[in-house]
VOPAGU-2260 file (C-alpha; in pm, 1 decimal, decimal comma):
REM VOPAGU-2260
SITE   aa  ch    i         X         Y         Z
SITE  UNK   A    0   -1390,3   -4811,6    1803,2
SITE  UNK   A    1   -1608,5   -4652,2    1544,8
SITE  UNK   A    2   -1528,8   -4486,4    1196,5
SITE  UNK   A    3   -1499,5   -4167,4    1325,8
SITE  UNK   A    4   -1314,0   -4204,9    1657,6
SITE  UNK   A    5    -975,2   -4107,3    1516,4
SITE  UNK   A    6   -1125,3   -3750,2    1421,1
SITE  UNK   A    7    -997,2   -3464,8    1646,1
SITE  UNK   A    8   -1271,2   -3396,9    1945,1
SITE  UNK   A    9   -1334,1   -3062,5    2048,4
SITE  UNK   A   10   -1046,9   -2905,4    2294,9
SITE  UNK   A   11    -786,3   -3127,4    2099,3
SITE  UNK   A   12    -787,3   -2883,0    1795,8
SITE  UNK   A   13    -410,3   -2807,2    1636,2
SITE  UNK   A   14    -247,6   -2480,3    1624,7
SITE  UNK   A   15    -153,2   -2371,5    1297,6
SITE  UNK   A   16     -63,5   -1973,2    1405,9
SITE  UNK   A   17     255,4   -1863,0    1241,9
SITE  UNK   A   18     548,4   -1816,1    1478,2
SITE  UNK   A   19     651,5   -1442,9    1460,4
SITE  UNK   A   20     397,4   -1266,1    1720,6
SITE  UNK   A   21     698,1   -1053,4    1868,1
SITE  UNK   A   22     675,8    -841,5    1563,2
SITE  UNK   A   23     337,7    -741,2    1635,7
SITE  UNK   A   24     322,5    -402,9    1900,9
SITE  UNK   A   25     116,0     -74,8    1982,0
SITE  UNK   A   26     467,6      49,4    1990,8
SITE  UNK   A   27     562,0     241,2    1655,0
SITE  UNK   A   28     709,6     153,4    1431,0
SITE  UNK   A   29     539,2    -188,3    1416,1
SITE  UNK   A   30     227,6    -395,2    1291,8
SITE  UNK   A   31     -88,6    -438,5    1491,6
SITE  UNK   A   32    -268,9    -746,5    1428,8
SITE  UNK   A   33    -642,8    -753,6    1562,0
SITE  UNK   A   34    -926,8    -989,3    1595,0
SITE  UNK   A   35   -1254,0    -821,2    1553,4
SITE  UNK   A   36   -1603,8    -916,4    1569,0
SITE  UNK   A   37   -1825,5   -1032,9    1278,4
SITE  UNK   A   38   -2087,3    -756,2    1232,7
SITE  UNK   A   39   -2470,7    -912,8    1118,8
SITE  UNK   A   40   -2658,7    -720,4     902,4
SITE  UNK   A   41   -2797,2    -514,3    1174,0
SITE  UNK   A   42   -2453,5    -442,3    1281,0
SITE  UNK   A   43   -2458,2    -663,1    1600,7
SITE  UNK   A   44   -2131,3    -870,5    1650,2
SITE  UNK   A   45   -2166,1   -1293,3    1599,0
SITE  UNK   A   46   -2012,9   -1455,2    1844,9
SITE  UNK   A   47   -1711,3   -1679,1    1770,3
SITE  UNK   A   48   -1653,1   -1538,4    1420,4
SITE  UNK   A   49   -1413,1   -1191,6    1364,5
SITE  UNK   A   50   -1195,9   -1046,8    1055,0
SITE  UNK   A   51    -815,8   -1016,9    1104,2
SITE  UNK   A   52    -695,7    -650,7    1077,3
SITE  UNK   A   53    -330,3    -623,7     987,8
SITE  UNK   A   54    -267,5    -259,2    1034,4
SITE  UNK   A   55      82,6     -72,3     947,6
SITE  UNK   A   56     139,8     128,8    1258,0
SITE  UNK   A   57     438,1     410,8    1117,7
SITE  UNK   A   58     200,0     693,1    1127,8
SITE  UNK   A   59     499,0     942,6    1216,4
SITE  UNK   A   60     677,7     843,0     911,6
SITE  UNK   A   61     323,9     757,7     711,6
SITE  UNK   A   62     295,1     402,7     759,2
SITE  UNK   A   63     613,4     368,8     589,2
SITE  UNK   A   64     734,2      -9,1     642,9
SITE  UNK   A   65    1063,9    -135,9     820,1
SITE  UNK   A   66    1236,2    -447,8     779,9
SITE  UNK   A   67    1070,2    -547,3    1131,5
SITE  UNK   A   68     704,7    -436,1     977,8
SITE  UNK   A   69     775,6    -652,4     657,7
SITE  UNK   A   70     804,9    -972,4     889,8
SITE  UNK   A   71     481,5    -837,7    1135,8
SITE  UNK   A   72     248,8    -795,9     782,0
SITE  UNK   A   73     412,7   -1170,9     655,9
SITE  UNK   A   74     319,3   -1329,3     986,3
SITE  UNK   A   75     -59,6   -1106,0     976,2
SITE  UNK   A   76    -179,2   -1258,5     637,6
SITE  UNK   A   77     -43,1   -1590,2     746,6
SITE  UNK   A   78    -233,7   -1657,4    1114,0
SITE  UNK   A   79    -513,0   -1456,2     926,7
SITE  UNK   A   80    -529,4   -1746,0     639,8
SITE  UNK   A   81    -494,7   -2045,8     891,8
SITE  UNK   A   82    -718,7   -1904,7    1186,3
SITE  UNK   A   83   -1078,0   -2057,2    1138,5
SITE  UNK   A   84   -1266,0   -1797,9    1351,1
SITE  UNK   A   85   -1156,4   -1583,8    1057,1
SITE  UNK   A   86   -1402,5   -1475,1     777,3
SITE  UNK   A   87   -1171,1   -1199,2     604,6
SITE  UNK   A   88    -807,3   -1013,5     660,1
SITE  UNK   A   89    -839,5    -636,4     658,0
SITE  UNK   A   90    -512,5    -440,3     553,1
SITE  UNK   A   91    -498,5     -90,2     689,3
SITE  UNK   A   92    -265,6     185,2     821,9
SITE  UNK   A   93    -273,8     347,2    1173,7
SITE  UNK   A   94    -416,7     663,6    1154,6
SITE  UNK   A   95    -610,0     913,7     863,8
SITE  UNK   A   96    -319,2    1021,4     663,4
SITE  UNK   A   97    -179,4     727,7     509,1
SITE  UNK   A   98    -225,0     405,1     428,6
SITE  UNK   A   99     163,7     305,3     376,1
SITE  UNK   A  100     369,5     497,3     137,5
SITE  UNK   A  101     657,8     218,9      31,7
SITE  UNK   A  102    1003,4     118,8     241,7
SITE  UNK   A  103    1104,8     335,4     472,8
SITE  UNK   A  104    1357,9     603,1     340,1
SITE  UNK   A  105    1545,0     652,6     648,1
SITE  UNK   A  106    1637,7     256,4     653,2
SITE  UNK   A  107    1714,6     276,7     312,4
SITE  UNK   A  108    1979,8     535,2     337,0
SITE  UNK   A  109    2116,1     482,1     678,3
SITE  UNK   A  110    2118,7     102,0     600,6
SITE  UNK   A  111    2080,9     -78,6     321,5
SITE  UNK   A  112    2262,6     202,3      66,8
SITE  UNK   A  113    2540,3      38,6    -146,5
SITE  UNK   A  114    2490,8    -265,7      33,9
SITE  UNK   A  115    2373,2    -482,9    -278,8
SITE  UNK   A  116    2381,2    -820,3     -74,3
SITE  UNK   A  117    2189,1    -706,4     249,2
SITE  UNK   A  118    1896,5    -540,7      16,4
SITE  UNK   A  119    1852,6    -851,4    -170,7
SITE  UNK   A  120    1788,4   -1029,0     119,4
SITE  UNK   A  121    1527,8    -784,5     236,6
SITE  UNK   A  122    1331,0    -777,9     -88,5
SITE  UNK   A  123    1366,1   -1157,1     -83,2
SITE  UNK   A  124    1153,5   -1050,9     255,6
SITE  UNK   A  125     930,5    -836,6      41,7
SITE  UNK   A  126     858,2   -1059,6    -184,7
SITE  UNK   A  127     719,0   -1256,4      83,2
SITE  UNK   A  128     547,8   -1007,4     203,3
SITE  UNK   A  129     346,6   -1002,2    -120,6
SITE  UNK   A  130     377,4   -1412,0    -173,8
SITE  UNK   A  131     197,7   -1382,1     180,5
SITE  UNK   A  132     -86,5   -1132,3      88,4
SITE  UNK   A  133    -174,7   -1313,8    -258,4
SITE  UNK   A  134    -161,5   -1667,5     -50,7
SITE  UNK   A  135    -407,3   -1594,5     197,8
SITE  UNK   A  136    -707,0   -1831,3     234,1
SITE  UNK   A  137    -958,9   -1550,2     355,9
SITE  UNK   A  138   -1037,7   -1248,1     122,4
SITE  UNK   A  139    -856,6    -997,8     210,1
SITE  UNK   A  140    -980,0    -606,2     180,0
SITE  UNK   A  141    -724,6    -284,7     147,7
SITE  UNK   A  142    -881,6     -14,9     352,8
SITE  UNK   A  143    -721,4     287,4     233,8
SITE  UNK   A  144    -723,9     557,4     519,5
SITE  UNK   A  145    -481,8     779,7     308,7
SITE  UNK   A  146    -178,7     804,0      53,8
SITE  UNK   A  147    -149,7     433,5     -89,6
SITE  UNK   A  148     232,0     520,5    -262,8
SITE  UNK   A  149     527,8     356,5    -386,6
SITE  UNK   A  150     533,7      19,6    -241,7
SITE  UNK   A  151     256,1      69,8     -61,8
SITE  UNK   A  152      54,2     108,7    -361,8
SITE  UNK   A  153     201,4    -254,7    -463,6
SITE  UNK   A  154     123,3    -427,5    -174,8
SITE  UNK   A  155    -207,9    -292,0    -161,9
SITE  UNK   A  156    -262,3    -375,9    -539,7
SITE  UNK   A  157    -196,1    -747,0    -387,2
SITE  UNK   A  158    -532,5    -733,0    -195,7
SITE  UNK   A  159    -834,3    -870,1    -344,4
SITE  UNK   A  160   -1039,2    -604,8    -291,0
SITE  UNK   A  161    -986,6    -200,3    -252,3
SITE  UNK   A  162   -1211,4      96,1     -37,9
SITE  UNK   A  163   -1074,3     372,4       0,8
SITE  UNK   A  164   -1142,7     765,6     211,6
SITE  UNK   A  165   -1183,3     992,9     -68,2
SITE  UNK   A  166    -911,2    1167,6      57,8
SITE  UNK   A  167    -662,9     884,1     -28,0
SITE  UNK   A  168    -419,2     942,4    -322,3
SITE  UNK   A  169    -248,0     713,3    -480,4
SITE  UNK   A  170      59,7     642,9    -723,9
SITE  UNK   A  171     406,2     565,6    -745,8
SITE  UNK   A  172     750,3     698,5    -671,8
SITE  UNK   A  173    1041,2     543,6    -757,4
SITE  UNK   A  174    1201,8     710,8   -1091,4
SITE  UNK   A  175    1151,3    1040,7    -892,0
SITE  UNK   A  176    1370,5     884,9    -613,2
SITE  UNK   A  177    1557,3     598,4    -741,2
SITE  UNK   A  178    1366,9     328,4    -786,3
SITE  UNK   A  179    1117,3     163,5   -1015,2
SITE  UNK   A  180     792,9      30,1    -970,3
SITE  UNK   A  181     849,4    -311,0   -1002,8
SITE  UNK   A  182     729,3    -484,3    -637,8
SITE  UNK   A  183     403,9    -527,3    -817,3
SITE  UNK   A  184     279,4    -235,1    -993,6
SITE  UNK   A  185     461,6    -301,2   -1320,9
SITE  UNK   A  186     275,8    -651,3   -1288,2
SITE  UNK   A  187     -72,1    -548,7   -1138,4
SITE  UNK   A  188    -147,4    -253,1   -1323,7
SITE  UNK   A  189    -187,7    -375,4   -1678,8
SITE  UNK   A  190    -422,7    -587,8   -1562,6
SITE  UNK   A  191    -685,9    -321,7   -1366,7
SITE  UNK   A  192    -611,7     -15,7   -1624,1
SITE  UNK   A  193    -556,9      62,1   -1956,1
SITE  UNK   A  194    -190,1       6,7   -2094,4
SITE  UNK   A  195     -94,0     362,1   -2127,4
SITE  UNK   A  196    -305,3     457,7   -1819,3
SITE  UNK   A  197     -54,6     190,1   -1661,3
SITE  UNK   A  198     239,4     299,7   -1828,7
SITE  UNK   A  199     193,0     661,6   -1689,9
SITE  UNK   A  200     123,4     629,4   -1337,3
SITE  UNK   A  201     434,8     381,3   -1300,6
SITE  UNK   A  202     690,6     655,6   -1523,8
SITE  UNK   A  203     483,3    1009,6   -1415,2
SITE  UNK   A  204     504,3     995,5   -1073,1
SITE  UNK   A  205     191,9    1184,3   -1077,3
SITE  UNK   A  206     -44,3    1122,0    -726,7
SITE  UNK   A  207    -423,9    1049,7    -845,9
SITE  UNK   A  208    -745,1    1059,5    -643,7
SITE  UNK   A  209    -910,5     804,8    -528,5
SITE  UNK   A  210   -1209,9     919,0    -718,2
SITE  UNK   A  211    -982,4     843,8   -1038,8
SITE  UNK   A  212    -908,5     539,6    -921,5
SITE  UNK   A  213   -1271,7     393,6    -918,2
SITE  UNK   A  214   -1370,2     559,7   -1192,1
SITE  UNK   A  215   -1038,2     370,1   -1349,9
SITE  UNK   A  216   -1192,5      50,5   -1162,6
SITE  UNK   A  217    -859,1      32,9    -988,1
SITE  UNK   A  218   -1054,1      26,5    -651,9
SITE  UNK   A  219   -1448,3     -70,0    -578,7
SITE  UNK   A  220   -1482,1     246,4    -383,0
SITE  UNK   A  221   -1428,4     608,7    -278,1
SITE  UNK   A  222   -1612,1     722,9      30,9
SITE  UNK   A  223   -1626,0    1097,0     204,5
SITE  UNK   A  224   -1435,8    1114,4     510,7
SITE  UNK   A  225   -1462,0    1510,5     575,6
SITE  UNK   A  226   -1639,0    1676,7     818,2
SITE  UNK   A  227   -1695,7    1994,7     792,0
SITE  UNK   A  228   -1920,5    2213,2    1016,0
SITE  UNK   A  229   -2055,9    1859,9    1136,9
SITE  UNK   A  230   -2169,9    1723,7     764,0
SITE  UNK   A  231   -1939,7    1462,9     584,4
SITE  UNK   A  232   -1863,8    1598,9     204,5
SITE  UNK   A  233   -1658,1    1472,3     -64,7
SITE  UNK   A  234   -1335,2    1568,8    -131,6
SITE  UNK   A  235   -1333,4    1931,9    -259,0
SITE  UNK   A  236    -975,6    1971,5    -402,0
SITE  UNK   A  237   -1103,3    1681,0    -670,7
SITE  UNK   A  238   -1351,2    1739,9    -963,5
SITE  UNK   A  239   -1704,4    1495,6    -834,8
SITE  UNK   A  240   -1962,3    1696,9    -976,4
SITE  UNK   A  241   -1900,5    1638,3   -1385,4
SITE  UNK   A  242   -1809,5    1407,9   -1649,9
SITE  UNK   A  243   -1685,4    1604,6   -1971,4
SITE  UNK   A  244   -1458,9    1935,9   -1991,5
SITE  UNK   A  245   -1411,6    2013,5   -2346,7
SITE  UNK   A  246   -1445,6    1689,2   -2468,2
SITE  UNK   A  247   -1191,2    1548,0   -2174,0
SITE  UNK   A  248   -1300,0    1300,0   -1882,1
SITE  UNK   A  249   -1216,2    1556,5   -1582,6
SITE  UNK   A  250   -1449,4    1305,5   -1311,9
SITE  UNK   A  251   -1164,9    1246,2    -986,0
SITE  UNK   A  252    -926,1    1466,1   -1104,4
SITE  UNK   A  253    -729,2    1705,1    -870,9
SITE  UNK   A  254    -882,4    2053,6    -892,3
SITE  UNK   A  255    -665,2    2383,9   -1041,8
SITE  UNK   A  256    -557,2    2682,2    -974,4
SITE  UNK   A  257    -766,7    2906,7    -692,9
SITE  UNK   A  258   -1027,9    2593,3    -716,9
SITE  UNK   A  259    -803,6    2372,3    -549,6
SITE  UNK   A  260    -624,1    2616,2    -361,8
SITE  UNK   A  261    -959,4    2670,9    -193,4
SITE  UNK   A  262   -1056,8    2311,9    -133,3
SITE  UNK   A  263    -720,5    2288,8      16,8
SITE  UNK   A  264    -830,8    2553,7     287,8
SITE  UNK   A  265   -1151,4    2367,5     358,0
SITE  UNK   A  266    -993,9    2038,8     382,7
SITE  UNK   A  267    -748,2    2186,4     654,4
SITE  UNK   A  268   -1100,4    2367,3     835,0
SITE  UNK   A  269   -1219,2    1979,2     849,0
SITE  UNK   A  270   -1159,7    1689,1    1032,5
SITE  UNK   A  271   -1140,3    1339,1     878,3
SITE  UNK   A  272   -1401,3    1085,0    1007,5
SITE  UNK   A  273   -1371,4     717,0     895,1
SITE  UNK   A  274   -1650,2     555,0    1016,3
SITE  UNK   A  275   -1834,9     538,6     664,4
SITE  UNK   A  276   -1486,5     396,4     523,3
SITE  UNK   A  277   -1555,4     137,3     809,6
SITE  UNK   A  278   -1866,3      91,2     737,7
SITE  UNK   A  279   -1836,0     -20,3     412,9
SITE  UNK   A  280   -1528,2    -263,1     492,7
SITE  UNK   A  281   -1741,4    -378,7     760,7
SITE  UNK   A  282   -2059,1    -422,7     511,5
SITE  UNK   A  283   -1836,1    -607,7     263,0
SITE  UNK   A  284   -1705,4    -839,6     533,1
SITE  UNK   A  285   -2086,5    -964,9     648,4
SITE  UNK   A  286   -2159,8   -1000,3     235,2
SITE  UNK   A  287   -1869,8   -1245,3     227,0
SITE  UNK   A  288   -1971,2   -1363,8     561,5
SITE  UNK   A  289   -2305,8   -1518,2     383,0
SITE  UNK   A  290   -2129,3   -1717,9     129,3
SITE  UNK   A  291   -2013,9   -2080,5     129,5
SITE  UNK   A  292   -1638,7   -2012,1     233,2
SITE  UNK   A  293   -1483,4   -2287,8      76,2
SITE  UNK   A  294   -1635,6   -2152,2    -279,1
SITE  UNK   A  295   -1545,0   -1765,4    -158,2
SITE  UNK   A  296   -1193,5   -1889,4    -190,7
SITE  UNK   A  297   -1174,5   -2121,7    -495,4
SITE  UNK   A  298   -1295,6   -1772,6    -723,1
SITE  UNK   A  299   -1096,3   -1576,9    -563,4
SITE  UNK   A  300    -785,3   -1745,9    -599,5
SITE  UNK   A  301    -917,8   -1878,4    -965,7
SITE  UNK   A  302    -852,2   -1509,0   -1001,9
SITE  UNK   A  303    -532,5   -1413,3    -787,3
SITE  UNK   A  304    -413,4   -1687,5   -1027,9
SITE  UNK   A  305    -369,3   -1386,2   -1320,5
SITE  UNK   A  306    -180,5   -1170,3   -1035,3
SITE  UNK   A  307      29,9   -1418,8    -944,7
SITE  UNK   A  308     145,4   -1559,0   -1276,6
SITE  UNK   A  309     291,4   -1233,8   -1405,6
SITE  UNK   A  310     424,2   -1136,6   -1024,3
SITE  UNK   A  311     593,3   -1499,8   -1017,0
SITE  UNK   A  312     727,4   -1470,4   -1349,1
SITE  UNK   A  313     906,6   -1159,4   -1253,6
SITE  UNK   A  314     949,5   -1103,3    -909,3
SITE  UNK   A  315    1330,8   -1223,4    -864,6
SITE  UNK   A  316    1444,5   -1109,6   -1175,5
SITE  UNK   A  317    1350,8    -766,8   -1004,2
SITE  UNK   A  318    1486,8    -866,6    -651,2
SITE  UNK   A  319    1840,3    -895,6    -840,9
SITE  UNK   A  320    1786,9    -555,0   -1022,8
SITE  UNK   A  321    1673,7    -380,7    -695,9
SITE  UNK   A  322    1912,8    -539,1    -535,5
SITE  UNK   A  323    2202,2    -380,9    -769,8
SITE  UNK   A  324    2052,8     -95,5    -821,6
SITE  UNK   A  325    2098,7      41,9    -454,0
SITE  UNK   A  326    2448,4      49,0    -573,9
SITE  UNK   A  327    2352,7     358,2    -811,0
SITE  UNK   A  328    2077,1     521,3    -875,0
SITE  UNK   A  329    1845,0     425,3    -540,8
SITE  UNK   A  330    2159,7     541,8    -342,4
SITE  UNK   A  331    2142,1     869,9    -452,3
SITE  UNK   A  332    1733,7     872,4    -460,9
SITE  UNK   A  333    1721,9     741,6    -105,0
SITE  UNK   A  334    2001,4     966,3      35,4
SITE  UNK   A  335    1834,2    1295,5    -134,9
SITE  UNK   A  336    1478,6    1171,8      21,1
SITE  UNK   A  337    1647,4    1121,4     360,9
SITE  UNK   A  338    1784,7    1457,1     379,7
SITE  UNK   A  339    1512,4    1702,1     285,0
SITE  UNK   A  340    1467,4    1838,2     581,3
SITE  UNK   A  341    1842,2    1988,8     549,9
SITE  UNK   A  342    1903,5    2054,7     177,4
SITE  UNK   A  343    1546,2    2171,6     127,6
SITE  UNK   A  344    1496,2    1920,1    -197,1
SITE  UNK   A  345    1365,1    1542,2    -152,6
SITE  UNK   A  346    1551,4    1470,6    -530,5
SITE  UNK   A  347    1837,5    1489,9    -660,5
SITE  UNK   A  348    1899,3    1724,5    -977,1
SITE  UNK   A  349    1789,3    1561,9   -1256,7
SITE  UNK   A  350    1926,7    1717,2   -1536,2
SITE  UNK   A  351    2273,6    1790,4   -1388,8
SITE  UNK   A  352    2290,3    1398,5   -1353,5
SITE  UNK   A  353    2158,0    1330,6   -1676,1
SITE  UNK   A  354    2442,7    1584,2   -1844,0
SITE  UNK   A  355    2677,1    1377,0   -1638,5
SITE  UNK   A  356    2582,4    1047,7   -1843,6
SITE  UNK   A  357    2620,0    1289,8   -2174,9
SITE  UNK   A  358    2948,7    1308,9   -2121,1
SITE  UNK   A  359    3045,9    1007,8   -2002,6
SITE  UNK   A  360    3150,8    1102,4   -1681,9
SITE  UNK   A  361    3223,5     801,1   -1392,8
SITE  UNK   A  362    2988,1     803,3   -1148,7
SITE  UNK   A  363    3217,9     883,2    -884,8
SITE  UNK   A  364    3114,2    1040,0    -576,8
SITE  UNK   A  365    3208,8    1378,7    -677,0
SITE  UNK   A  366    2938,8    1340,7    -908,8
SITE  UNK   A  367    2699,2    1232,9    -688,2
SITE  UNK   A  368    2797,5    1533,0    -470,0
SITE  UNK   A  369    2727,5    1751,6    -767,1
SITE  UNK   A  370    2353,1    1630,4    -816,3
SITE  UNK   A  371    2279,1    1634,4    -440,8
SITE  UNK   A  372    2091,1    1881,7    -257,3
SITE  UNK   A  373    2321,4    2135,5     -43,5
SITE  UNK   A  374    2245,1    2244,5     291,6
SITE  UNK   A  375    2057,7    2494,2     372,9
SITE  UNK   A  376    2226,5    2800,5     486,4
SITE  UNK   A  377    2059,2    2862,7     849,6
């Protein structure tokens, strides 16, 4: 027998997928998981080699993710990371209008509201999903097709790498409706921006472009995705064309007044095309392709290593916090989200709540019934 007999032979290669296929499905809601072709640089496919793309498919409720979904994006990263036909794991949404926005509402009313025990166990799932993102052993690239909010800013934050359709906006919601931004962003975001510029798009709830957000360096890239009359242009409710307004960066931010109002109109005369979005995930993938893989990985995860220390540091003192806090606060946010559609109001009212606390009131639920949304009269 030689040295090298007791090597595995080709045909007697392990598996090391990750059990958990059944949550992937064309079927909404779900998560597709998809093998596709390495481009070359002439944008001809190599054989044998193919990036992973882990896409949230939700579209009807944009992309928003379901206990189910959590498990399908968890088992994604991990067969992406083992697989060795894979060169990189691309993280996307189904459809142009949103790349996730957070948890799904609907489950978190209808479910897991003021049931502390049974939302701990899903953000223990959560966590995972993130543990599972910032783990991977392939780079992984967030292709933002559209609104990258709440949670779904976080877990997109957890990719290495960021391109986005200028159309994309992005920011957080949870003190609007009753949560706080603490699945990542409250750990990511000092890191990429400036403190207060971190400070203010976790509290303000405010949705920024994704022009912002490269000029910010929050993301590598903002690329057109409008047609109109048969040419791609950039965005036209955001400010591309100058740097300074009375002494103010204005670059990437949302247009006013009649300005915006009328790049709204053109936006709706449009269609979205995302083939230059593709294009350049696609032209990143083939850079990455022509590196040595093993060193690809040892600088990325030299610097995942900053991510991860502050996101391990915190992440179950926040699971217990989220986890109590359904009992309050995110009970109310979540039920006043879920029932827009009859009340006419997706929060609750603020300042009647806060008057509540001022006088010392128990939060019992004929308070709660004071600070909700009534129905509509039809």
């Amino acid at each position: 027998m030689g040295k090298l007999d007791w090597l595995p032979r080709e045909g007697e290669l392990k598996d090391h997928l990750f059990a958990g296929e059944m949550y992937f499905s064309d079927e909404a809601p779900s998560v597709k998981y998809e093998k596709r072709p390495l481009l070359d640089g002439e944008g001809k496919p190599v054989e044998g080699l193919y990036s992973a793309w882990i896409m949230l498919n939700n579209p009807k409720q944009y992309n928003s993710y379901t206990t189910d979904m959590v498990k399908g994006v968890i088992t994604g990263f991990r067969n992406a990371s083992v697989d060795r036909e894979v060169v990189a794991a691309v993280f996307t949404g189904e459809g142009d209008r949103a790349f996730c926005t957070g948890g799904n509402t609907k489950e978190y009313a209808e479910y897991y509201s003021g049931r502390q025990e049974e939302y701990a166990s899903y953000m223990e799932l959560f966590n995972g999903m993130v543990d599972a993102i910032l783990m991977c052993k392939k780079p992984t690239i967030c292709r933002v097709n559209g609104m990258r909010v709440a949670g779904g800013q976080e877990i997109g934050m957890a990719c290495d790498l960021a391109i986005a359709s200028d159309l994309a906006i992005f920011g957080q919601a949870g003190p609007r409706h009753g949560s706080a931004p603490v699945g990542g962003s409250s750990d990511f975001l000092p890191w990429y921006l400036s403190i207060e510029d971190a400070m203010w798009q976790c509290v303000s709830c405010e949705m920024w472009s994704a022009y912002k957000m490269a000029r910010l360096r929050l993301i590598s890239k903002a690329v057109p995705a409008l047609k109109v009359d048969g040419k791609i242009i950039r965005n036209p409710m955001v400010v591309t064309d100058k740097w300074l307004e009375d002494g103010e960066i204005v670059y990437g931010e949302m247009k006013k007044g009649e300005d915006y109002k009328a790049g709204k109109e053109m936006v709706k005369s449009g269609e979205t095309d995302l083939s230059g979005l593709d294009a350049e995930v696609n032209g990143t993938i083939t850079h990455l392709a022509n590196l040595f893989p093993g060193c690809v990985i040892k600088s990325i995860d030299s610097i995942r290593g900053k991510k991860r220390f502050f996101w391990d540091l915190a992440k179950n003192d926040h699971r217990h916090w989220l986890a109590a806090n359904m009992m309050n606060e995110a009970m109310l946010g979540f039920h006043a989200f879920n029932t827009r559609k009859i009340t006419g109001v997706d929060k609750i009212d603020f300042i009647k709540y806060r008057q509540a606390i001022a006088q010392g009131r128990d939060m019992t639920p004929e308070v709660f019934a004071e600070v909700l949304g009534k129905p509509q009269e039809k």
